[in-house]
C-alpha positions in Angstrom: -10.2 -28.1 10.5 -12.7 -27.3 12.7 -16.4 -29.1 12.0 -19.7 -27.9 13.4 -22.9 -29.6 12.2 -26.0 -27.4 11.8 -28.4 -30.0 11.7 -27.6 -31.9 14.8 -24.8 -29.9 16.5 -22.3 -32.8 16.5 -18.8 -31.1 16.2 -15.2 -32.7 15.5 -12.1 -31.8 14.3 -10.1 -33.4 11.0 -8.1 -32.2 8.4 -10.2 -31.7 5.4 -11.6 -28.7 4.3 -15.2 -30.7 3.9 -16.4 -33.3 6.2 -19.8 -35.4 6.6 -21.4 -35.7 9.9 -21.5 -39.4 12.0 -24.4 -39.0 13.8 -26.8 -37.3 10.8 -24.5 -37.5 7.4 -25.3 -33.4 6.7 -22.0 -32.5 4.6 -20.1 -29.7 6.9 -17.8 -26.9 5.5 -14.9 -26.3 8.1 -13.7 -23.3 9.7 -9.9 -22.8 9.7 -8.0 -21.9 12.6 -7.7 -18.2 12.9 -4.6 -16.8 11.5 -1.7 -16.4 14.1 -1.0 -12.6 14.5 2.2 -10.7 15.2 3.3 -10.5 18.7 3.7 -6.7 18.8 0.6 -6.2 16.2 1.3 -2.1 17.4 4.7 -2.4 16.0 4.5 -3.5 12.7 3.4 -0.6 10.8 6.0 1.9 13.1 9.1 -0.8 11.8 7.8 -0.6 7.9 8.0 3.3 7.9 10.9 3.3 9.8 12.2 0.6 7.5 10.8 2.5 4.7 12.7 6.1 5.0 15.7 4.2 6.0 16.4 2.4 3.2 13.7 4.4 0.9 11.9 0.7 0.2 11.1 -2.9 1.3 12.5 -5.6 -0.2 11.6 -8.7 0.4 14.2 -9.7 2.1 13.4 -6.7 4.6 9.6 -8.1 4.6 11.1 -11.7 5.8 13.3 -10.2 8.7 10.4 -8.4 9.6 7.9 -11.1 9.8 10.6 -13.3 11.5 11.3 -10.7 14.0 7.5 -9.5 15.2 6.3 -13.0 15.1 3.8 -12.1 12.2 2.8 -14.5 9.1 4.9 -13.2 5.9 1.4 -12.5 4.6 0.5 -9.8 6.9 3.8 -8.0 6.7 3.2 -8.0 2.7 -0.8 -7.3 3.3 0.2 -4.2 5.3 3.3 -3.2 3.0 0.9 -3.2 -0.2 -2.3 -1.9 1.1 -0.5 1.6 2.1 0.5 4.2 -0.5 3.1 4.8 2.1 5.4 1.8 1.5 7.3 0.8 -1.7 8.1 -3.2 -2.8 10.3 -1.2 -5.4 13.2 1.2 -5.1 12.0 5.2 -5.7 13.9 8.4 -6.7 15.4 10.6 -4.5 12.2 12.4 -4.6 8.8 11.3 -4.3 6.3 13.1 -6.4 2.8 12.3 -6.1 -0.4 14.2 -7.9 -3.1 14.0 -6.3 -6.5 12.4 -8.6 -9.1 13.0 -6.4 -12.3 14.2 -7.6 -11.6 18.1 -5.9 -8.5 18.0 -8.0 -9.5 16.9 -11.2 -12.3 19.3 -11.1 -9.4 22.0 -10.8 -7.1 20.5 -13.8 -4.5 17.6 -11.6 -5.1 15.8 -15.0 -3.1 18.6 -16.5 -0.9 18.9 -14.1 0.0 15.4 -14.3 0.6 15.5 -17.9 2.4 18.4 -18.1 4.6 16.3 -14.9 5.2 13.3 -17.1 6.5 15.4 -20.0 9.2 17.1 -18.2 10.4 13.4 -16.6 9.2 11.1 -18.8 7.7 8.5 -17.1 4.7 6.9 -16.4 3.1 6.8 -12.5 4.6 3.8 -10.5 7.8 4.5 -12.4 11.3 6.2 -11.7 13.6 8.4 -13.8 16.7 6.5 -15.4 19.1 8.8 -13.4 17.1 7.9 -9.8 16.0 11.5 -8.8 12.2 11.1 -9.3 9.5 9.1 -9.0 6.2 9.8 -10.2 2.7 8.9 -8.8 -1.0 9.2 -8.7 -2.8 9.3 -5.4 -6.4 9.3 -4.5 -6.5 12.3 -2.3 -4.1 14.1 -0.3 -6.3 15.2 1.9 -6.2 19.3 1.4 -8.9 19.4 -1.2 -9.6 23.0 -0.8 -5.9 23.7 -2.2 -6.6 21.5 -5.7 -5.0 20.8 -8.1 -2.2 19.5 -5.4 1.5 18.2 -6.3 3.6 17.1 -3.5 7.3 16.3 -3.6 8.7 14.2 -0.7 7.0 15.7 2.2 6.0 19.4 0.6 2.9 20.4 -0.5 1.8 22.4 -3.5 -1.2 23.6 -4.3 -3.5 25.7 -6.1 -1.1 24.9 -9.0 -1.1 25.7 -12.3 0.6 23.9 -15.3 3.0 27.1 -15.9 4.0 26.2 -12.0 4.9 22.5 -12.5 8.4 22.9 -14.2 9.4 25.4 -11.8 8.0 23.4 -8.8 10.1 20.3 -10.7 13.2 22.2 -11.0 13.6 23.5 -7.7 14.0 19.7 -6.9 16.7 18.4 -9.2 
């Protein structure tokens, strides 16, 4: 760990996270070496989606090869794979259904729309249908707040909906 005392400006280098100065005896917090980075930073984010539609999630065996591969710390890979709405640690339906919760939507009735969705497949958000066709979640905002409430289903939007729409909507998918 890196030292650097404020008090006199003596620095050195040991392994503990707290260290007292020679020359002045100030107690010193370290800094730690900065976190090695992927090689191909650009890449990694390209190789989860690609990863993603491929094999419709990321396991964590997939996570591994891909920290191994690009040269990035198994923490980043799995900061990047869980900070994204995009990616999936868990296996998902053949279709994706998100409703979107954002303020524009529940001000136009998503909250019933989103009821009326786990009715007809009986699940909970985060969770898949026993026979693997659907998986149901929330999302923040879709980004097309002027056409609330909004469902979409795999990569089709749906909006201005109401809740005599949603079974329909449903339907036409499985």
């Amino acid at each position: 760990m890196r030292h650097r005392c404020g008090g006199c400006g003596n620095e050195w280098e040991d392994g503990s996270w707290r260290s007292t100065c020679s020359r002045c005896g100030q107690t010193v917090t370290g800094t730690p070496p900065p976190v090695r980075g992927p090689e191909h930073p650009e890449k990694l984010i390209q190789v989860l989606l690609s990863l993603q539609k491929e094999r419709g999630w990321l396991s964590r065996e997939t996570l591994k090869e891909v920290s191994r591969r690009l040269g990035a710390p198994l923490s980043v890979v799995y900061q990047v794979a869980t900070f994204y709405k995009a990616f999936s640690l868990a296996p998902r339906g053949k279709h994706h259904l998100r409703v979107c919760m954002g303020t524009a939507c529940q001000i136009r009735g998503s909250p019933a729309l989103l009821e009326r969705v786990r009715q007809l497949l009986g699940v909970e958000p985060g969770e898949t249908t026993a026979d693997g066709k659907f998986t149901l979640e929330t999302v923040n905002c879709l980004g097309c707040c002027a056409m609330g409430p909004v469902m979409m289903v795999d990569d089709r939007y749906f909006g201005r909906l109401g809740v005599s729409q949603v079974e329909k909507v449903v339907k036409s998918f499985g």
